[in-house]
N, C-alpha and C positions, 0 to 999 in steps of 0.2 A: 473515576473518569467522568467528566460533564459529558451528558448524553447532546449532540445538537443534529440536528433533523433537518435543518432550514440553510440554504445562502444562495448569496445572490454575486455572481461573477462577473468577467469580462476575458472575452476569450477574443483572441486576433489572429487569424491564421497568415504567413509569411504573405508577404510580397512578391508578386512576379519579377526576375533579372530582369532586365532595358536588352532590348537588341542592340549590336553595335552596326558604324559603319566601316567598311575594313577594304582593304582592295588587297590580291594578291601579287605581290612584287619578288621575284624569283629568278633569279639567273639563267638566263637561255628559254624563259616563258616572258616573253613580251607582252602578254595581254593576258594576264591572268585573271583578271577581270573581280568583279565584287566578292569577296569571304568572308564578310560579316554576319558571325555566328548568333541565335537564337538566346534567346534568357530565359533561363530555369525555370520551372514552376516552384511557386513559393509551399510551403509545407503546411500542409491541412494539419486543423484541429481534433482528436477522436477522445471519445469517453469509452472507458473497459471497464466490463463491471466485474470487482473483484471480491474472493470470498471474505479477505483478509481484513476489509475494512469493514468498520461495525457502523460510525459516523460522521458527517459530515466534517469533522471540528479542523481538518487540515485546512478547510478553504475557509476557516474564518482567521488564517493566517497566513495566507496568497490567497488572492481574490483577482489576479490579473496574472493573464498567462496567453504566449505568443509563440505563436512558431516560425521558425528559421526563413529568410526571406529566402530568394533562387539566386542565382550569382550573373551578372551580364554576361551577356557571351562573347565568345574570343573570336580572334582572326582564323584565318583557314576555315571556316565553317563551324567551327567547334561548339557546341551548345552549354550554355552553363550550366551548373550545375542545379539540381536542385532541391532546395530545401526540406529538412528530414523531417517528417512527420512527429505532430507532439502527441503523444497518447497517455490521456490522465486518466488514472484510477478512480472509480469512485464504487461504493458500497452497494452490494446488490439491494435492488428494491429501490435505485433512488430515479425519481421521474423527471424530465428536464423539460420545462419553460421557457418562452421565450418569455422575456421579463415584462418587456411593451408591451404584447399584446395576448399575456398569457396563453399562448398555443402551447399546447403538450407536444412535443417534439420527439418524444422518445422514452419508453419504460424500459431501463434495464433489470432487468430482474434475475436471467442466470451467469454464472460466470462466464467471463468471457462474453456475452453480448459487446457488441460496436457498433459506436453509431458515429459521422462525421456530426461536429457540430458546427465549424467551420470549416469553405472549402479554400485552399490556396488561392492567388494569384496566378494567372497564364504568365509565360514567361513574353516578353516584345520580338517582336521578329526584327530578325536583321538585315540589312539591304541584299545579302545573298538573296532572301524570297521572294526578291522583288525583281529580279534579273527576269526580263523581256526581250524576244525580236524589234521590241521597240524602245524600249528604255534596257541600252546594254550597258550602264554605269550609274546602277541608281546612289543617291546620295544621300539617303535615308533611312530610318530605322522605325520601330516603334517602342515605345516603354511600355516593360511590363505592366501588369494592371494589377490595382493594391488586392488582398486575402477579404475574404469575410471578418469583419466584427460586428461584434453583438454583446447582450447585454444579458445572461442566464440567469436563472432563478433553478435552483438545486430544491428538490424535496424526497427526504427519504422516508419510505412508507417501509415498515417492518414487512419482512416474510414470515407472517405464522399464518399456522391453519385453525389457530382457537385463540379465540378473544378473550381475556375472561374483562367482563365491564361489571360496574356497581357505583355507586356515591361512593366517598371517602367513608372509610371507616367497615366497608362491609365485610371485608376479611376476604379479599383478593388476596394479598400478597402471602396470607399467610395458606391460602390454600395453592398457590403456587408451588410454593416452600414444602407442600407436602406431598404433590406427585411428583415432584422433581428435584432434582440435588441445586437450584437455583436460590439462592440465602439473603434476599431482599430484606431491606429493613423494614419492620415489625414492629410497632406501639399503640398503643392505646387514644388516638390525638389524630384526627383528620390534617388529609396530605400530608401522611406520614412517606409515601410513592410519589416521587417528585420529576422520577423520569420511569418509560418502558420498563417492566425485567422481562428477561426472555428465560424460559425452563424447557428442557426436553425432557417429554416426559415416556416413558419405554412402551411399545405395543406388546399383548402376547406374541406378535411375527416378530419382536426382534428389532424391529421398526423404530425410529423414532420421532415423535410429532412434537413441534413446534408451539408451544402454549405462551402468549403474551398478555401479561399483566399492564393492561391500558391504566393507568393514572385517571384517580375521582374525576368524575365524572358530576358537574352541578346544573344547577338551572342558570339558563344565560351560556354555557357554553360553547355552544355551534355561534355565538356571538361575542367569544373570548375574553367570557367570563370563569374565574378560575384556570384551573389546569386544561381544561378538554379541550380548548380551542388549539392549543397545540396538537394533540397529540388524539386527537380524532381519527386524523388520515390516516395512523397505525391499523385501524380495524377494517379499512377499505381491502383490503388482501385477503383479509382471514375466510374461511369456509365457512364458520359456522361461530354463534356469538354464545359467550359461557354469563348471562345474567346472574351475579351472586348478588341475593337480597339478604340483608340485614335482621332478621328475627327480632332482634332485639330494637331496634327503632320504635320510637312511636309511633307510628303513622307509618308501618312496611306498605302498603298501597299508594299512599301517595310518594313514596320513595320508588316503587315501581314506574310509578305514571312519568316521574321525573325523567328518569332514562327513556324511556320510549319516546319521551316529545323531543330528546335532544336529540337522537338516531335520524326522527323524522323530520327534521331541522334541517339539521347537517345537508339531508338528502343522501345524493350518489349511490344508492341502493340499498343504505345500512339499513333502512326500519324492513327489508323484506330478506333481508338474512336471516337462515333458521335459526334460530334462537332456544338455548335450553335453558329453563329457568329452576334456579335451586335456591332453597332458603336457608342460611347458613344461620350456624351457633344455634344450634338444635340443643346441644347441651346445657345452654345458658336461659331458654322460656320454657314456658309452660305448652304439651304438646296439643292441648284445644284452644289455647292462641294461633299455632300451625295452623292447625287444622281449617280454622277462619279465613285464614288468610288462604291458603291450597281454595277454599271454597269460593270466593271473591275472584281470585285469577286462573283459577284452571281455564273457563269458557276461552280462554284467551290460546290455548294451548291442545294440542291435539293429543299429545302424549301426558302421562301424568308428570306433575311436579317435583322436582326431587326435593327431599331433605335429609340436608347434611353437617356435619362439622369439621371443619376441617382443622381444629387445636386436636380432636379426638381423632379424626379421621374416622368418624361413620360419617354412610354413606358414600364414599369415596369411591368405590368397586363400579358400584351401580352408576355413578355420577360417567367413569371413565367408557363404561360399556355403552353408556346412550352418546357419547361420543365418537366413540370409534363406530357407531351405526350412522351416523349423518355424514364424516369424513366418507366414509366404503359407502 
């Protein structure tokens, strides 16, 4: 299934009914005087955030959606009816835009959250409202008045509470793949992760936490170069960020430095998220290569550096315990 995260809508909330003008004509009531009933209000637009959907990809196949106008009103005083509320589903975590002038309008984040995004039309009054000691036969109404529309902009930000971030190739996906029954594809060949994976991975309580595999990460991408520029705003959520560096690169420092300038780019608070940094494919260098490297980036870090593998799964234990300390 194509993962999509992004769209951009048009949402119309009903129309208010027109009041009418009516007079009451009745056998043995000679003056039944004005009955021109009210017009319905037109039916508001509502977003529910639901568990069921993962993403966006329904509204890149309706992109326009309207809800029921209100009905004119009848004779005898009768009020129209009014238009049934439209309540669209969309995926928890997804944020809403106004499109023109980019205001954030609303984060839904748990089930069930609601928010109006448009509001209906009033329904017109009808010359009943207008009956007076001085005007006793008005011959007047007003029309309803049109619903909200606008122009949305949809963005779904994932729910995890651990990031795991790195350049292509670092062995994200496959350390995923190994705290958690989540089966991403795995090769040897950068942006081989083309979209999000998400893994739960189990607590000793029983528990389970939310671990997403953000897609390589390059230089230029807070300026939508490569994959990041997508798919950035997934780690806006997270508690706490899982750095998996590369052992085996040439240059693991300036592959470090890389990611930190992108974090500090981007903004919106990612470069002051706790961050735990582990060096992956311990199996595959030599351990006073490590060692250089731990010695160059510790100062950078309060706690010691971990090293792991995740093809082996050393280090993994220790890797999950300094995590469940920063979550608790």
């Amino acid at each position: 299934m194509k993962f999509i995260d992004y769209a951009e809508i048009n949402v119309k909330a009903g129309d208010g009914g027109d009041g009418i003008v009516a007079f009451q004509r009745e056998k043995f009531i000679p003056a039944g005087g004005p009955s021109g009933g009210n017009g319905g209000w037109g039916g508001s637009v509502y977003f529910v955030a639901s568990g069921q959907l993962q993403t966006l990809m329904d509204f890149r196949y309706q992109s326009q959606f309207k809800a029921p106008d209100g009905s004119r009103g009848g004779p005898d005083n009768c009020t129209g009816r009014s238009g049934k509320n439209l309540e669209v589903e969309v995926p928890c975590g997804t944020s809403v835009y106004n499109a023109e002038t980019g205001t954030l309008l609303v984060d839904l984040v748990e089930p069930g959250d609601r928010y109006c995004v448009a509001k209906g039309g009033k329904g017109g009054l009808g010359n009943a409202h207008f009956l007076s000691n001085s005007n006793r036969a008005p011959e007047y109404s007003l029309p309803g008045l049109p619903g909200e529309e606008t122009i949305l902009k949809l963005e779904l930000k994932l729910i995890a509470e651990v990031g795991i971030i790195g350049l292509p190739n670092a062995g994200k996906s496959t350390l995923i793949s190994s705290l958690s029954s989540a089966k991403p594809k795995v090769a040897n060949y950068p942006f081989t992760t083309l979209v999000p994976n998400l893994g739960v991975v189990r607590r000793p309580s029983g528990d389970g936490t939310v671990f997403a595999d953000i897609p390589g990460l390059i230089a230029g991408a807070h300026e939508g170069v490569g994959l990041g520029h997508e798919f950035l705003r997934h780690i806006e959520r997270t508690r706490v960020l899982l750095h998996v560096l590369d052992g085996t690169a040439s240059d693991p420092i300036a592959d470090y430095q890389i990611i930190q300038d992108e974090l500090k780019a981007y903004g919106r608070g990612l470069s002051d998220r706790p961050q735990i940094l582990a060096i992956n494919k311990l199996d595959a260098i030599d351990e006073e290569f490590v060692d250089l490297i731990v010695e160059e980036l510790q100062p950078n870090y309060e706690e010691p550096i971990l090293k792991i593998s995740a093809v082996s799964r050393f280090g993994l234990d220790s890797l999950l315990e300094r995590v469940w300390k920063y979550i608790d």
